[in-house]
C-alpha positions in Angstrom: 0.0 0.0 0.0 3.0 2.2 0.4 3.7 1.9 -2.9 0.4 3.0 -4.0 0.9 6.3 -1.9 3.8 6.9 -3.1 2.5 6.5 -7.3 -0.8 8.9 -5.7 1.2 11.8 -4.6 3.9 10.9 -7.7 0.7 11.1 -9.9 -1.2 14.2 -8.7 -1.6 16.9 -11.1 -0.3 14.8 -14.1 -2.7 13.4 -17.0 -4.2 10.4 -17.8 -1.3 9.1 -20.3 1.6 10.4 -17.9 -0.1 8.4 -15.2 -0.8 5.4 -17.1 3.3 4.8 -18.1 3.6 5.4 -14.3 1.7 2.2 -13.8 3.2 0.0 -16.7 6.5 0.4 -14.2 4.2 -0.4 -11.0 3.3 -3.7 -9.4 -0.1 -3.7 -9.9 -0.6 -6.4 -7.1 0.0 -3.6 -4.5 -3.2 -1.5 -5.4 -6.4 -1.0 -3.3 -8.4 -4.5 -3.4 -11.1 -2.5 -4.6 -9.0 -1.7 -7.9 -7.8 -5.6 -8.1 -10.1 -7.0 -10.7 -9.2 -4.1 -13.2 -6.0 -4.6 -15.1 -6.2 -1.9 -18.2 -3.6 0.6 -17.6 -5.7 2.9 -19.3 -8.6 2.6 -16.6 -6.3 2.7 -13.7 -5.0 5.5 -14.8 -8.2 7.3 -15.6 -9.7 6.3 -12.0 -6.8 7.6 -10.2 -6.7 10.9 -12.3 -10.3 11.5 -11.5 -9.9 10.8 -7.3 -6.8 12.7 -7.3 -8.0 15.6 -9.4 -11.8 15.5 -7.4 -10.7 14.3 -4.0 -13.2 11.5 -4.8 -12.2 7.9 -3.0 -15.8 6.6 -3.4 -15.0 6.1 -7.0 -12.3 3.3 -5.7 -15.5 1.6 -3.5 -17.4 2.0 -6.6 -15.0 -0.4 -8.9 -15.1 -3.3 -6.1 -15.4 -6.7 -7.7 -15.7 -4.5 -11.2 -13.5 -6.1 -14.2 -12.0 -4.1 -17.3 -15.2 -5.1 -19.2 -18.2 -4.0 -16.4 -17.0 -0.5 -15.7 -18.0 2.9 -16.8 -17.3 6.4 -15.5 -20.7 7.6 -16.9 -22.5 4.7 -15.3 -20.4 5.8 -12.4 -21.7 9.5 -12.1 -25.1 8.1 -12.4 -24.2 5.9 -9.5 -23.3 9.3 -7.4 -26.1 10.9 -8.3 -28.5 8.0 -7.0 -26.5 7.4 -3.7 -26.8 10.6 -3.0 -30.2 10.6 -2.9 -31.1 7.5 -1.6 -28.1 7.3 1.2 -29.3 4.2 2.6 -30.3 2.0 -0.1 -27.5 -0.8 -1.2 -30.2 -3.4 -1.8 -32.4 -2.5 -4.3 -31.8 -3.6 -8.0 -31.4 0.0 -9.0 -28.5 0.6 -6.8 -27.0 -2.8 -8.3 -27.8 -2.3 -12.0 -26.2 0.9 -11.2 -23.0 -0.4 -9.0 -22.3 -3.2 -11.5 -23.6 -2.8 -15.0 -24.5 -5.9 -16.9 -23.4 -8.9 -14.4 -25.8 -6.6 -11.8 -28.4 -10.1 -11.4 -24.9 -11.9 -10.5 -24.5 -9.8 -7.4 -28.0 -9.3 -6.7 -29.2 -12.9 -6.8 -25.7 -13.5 -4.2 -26.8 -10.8 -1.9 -31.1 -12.4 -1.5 -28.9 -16.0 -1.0 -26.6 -14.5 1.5 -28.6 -11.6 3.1 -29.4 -12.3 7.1 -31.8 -10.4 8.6 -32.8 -10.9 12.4 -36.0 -9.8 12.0 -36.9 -12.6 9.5 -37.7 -15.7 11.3 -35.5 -18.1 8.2 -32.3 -16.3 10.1 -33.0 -18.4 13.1 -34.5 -21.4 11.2 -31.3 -21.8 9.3 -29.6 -21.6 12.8 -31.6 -25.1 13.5 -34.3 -23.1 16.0 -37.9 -24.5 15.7 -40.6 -22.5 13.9 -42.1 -21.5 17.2 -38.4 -20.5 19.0 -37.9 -18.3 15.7 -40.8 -15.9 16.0 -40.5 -15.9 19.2 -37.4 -14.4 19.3 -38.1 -12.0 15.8 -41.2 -10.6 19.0 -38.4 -10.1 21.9 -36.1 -8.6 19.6 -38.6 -6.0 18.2 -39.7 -5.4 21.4 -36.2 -4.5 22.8 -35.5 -2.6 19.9 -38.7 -0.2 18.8 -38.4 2.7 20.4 -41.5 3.7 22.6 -42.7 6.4 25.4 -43.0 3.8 27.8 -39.1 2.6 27.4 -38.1 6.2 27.6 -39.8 6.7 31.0 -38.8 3.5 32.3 -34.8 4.8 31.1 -35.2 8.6 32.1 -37.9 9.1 34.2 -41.4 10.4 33.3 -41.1 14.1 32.3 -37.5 14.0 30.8 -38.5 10.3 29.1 -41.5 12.4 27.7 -39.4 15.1 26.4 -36.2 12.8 25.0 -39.3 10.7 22.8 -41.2 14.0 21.5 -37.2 15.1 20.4 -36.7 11.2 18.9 -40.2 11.4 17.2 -38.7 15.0 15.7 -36.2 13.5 14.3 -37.9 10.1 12.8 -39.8 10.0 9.1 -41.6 7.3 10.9 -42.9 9.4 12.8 -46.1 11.5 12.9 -44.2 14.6 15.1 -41.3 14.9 12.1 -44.1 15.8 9.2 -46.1 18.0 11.9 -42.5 19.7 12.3 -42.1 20.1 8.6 -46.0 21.1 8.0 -45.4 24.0 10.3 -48.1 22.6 12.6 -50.7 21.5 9.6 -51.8 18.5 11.1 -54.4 17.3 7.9 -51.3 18.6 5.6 -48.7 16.3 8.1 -51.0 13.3 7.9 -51.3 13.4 4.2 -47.4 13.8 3.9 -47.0 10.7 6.5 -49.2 8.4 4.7 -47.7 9.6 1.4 -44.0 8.6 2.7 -45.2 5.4 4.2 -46.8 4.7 0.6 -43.2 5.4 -1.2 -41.1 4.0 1.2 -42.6 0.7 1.2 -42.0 -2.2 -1.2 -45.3 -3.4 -0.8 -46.6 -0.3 -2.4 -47.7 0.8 -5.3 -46.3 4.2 -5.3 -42.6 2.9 -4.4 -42.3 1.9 -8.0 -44.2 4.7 -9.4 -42.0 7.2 -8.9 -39.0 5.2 -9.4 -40.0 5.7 -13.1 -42.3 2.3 -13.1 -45.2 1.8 -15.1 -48.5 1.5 -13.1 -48.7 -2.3 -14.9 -44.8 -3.2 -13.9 -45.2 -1.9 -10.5 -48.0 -4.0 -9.7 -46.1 -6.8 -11.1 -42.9 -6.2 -8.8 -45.0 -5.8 -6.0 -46.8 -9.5 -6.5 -42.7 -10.4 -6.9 -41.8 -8.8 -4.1 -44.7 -10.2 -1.3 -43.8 -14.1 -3.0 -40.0 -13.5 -2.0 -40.5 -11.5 1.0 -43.6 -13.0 2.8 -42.9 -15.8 4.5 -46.2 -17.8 3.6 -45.2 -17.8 -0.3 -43.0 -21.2 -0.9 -41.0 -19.0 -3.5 -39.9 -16.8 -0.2 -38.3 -20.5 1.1 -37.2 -21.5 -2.3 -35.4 -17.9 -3.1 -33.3 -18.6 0.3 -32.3 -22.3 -0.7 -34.7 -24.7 1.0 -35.4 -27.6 0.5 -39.0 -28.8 -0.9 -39.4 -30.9 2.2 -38.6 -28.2 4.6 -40.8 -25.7 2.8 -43.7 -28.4 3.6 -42.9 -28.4 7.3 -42.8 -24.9 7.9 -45.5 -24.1 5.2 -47.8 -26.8 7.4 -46.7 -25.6 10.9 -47.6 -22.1 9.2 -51.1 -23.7 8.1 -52.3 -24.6 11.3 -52.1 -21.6 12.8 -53.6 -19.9 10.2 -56.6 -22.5 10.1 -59.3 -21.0 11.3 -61.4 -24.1 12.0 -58.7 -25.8 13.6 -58.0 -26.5 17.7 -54.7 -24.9 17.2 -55.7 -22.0 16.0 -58.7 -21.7 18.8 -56.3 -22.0 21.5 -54.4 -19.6 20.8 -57.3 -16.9 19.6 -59.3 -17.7 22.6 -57.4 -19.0 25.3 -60.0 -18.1 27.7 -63.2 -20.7 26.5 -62.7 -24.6 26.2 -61.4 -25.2 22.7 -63.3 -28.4 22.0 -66.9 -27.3 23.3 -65.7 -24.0 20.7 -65.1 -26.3 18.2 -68.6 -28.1 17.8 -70.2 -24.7 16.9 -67.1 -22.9 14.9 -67.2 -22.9 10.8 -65.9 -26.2 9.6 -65.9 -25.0 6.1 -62.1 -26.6 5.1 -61.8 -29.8 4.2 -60.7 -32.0 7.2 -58.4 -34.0 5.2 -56.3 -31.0 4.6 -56.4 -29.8 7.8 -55.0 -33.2 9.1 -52.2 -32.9 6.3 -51.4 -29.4 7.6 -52.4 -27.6 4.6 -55.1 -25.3 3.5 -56.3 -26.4 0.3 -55.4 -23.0 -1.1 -52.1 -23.6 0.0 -51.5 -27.2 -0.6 -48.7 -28.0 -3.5 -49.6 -32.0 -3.5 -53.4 -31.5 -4.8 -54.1 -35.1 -6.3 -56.4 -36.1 -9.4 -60.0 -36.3 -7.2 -59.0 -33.1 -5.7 -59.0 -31.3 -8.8 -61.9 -32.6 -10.3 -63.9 -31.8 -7.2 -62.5 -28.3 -7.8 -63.2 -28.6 -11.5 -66.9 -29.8 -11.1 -67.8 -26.8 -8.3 -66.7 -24.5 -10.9 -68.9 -25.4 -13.9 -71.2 -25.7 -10.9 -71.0 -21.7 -9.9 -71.2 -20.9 -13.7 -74.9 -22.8 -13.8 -76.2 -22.3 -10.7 -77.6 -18.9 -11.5 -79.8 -20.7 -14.8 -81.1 -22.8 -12.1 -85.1 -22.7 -11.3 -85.9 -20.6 -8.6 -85.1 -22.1 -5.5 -88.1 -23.3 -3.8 -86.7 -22.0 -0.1 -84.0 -20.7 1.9 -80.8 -21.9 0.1 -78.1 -22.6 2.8 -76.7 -25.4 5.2 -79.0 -25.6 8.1 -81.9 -27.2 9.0 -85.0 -26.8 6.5 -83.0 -25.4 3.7 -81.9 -26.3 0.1 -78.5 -27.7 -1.3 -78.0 -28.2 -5.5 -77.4 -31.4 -5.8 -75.6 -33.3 -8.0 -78.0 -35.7 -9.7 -75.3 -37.8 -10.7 -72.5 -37.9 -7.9 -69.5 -36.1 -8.2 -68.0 -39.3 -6.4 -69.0 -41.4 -8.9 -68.4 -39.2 -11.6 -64.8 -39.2 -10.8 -64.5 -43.1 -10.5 -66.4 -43.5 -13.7 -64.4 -41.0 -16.0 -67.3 -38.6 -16.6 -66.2 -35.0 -18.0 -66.3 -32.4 -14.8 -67.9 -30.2 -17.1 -71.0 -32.9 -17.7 -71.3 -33.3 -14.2 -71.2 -29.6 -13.1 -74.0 -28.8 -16.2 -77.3 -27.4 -15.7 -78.8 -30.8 -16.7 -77.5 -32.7 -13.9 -78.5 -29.8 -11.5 -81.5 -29.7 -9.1 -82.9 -28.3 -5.6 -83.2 -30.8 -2.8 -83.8 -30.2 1.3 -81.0 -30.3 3.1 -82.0 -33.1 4.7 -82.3 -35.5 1.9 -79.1 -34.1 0.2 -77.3 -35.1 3.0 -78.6 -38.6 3.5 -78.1 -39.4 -0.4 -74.6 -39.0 0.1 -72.1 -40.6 -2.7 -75.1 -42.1 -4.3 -76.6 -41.4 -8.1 -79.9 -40.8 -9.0 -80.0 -41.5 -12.6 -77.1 -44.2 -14.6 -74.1 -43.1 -16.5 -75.4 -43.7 -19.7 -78.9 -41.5 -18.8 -76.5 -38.7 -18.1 -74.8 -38.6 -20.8 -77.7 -39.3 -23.0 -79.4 -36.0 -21.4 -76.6 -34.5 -22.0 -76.1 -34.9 -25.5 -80.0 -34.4 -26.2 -79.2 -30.8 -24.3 -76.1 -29.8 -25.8 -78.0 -30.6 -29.3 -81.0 -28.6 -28.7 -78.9 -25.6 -27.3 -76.9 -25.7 -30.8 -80.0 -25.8 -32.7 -81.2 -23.0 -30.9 -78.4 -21.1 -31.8 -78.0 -21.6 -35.5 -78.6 -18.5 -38.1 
């Protein structure tokens, strides 16, 4: 590094070329590390010129892990310019198509592989804690460090800990006080400035794109990205941060059955104060049981065999024809003295037999039955396959007819 002083003060306030036959003589090993990937003489020389010249250094952090072929100067004054308003942001792919030109996905897929962050719960997964131990300590560690009027009376007592927060709110964007300061006392005005900020500071929002220079259509897109990757109920948030797929399945379950509504879990821990399984008799049981005994929602569940998507399949054509249906001749619902549509044909056997999901979801193998009866018919078909499908064809036939010029 001596060496390199000594070529810096030999080099300040000659040119480019003077400085580059400096170097030809020079070990080039003994340069900054930041400088090591770029061996044209002509570069070094034009990099050193410019920090001498500018009393610049930040150009030498700029060419980190840059080669003769990724940098620019001009991409490097663009670089300035954005850091200098946006002093805190090293992560975004901006700063990185910026920083590093065309091998910026290089460095940016390294960094989301690399990145630890203690207020995600995978940092403490990956450190072998159980799902439960991670939030757990992603709660103690927010709590210890958000800053709040309570911990600043607790710290300074009440009237200076009141005074020290007002001062830290001041100072803080996230913070109504700071817009109130900067509104000259315009609350209405502050709020609207609060909410705007929160809006543009937060990758979740629309606006953060917008004014990035985003369309409306490709912000809305990277915000979809950015909740998969960031969320941790997406499996592509799991899969972005090298899990495996049977690890995503555990925690995606253990996730699941807190999130299920319908499940014991879930009821203990939303009402700890009434007896979870008198709670349970009269709570919604709307999700299938088998999921919920797999762990998964059915939303959520990557392993969705063959019957379970042609029971999805069949509801759909289902809602499509339901409202060509005949008037209901009661109160349609699921209690006592109402009316299900019913499936003339089973779904069940529909499935087991090979019959089109769209056949058995038509209008003509649709019908109003009591609640009661519904239920007691069960898996059980009213008509034969070959009746269906004849009624069927007859309907499909008319229904062309009807339509011809």
């Amino acid at each position: 590094m001596n060496n390199f002083i000594a070529i810096s003060k030999m080099s300040n306030g000659k040119s480019i070329e003077e400085i580059q036959s400096l170097l030809k003589n020079f070990d080039l090993e003994k340069l900054p590390k930041d400088l090591s990937k770029i061996t044209d003489t002509l570069i070094l020389a034009s990099i050193i010129h410019y920090r001498l010249k500018n009393n610049d250094p930040a150009i030498y952090k700029f060419c980190q892990n840059l080669t003769n072929k990724t940098y620019s100067f001009e991409r490097y004054l663009k670089y300035r310019e954005y850091r200098a308003k946006n002093l805190y942001d090293s992560q975004s792919i901006e700063y990185y198509e910026l920083k590093y030109g065309e091998d910026w996905e290089l460095f940016y897929n390294q960094l989301k592989l690399n990145r630890t962050n203690p207020y995600d719960v995978s940092h403490y997964l990956k450190k072998g804690h159980s799902l439960e131990e991670a939030e757990n300590a992603v709660i103690d560690l927010k709590s210890k460090t958000t800053s709040s009027l309570e911990k600043h009376i607790e710290k300074y007592g009440e009237e200076e800990g009141k005074l020290k927060f007002q001062k830290t709110c001041r100072r803080h964007k996230n913070y109504l006080d700071y817009w109130i300061s900067k509104s000259n006392g315009d609350i209405t005005l502050a709020k609207e400035n609060f909410e705007k900020y929160k809006r543009t500071a937060n990758k979740k929002c629309v606006e953060f794109y917008t004014i990035r220079g985003y369309t409306h259509e490709q912000a809305i897109q990277m915000v979809s990205d950015h909740q998969r990757q960031s969320a941790g109920v997406h499996r592509e948030y799991y899969i972005s941060k090298g899990y495996s797929d049977d690890e995503i399945d555990l925690i995606l379950k253990a996730i699941n059955r807190k999130k299920d509504s319908a499940s014991i879990e879930f009821i203990k821990q939303k009402y700890p104060e009434v007896d979870p399984f008198i709670f349970y008799q009269v709570h919604n049981k709307t999700k299938s049981s088998r999921y919920r005994s797999s762990g998964f929602l059915a939303k959520d569940d990557p392993n969705q065999d063959e019957r379970d998507q042609y029971y999805l399949s069949v509801h759909y054509y289902t809602r499509q024809n339901k409202s060509f249906l005949e008037e209901c001749p009661g109160k349609p619902g699921r209690t006592i003295g109402s009316y299900h549509i019913d499936h003339i044909y089973s779904i069940d056997e529909g499935y087991r037999t090979g019959v089109s999901p769209e056949i058995i979801g038509s209008l003509i193998n649709l019908r109003w039955l009591p609640a009661e009866i519904n239920s007691s018919k069960k898996q059980k078909s009213d008509i034969s396959k070959e009746e269906l499908l004849r009624k069927y064809n007859e309907y499909e036939n008319q229904k062309n007819y009807k339509t011809l010029p």
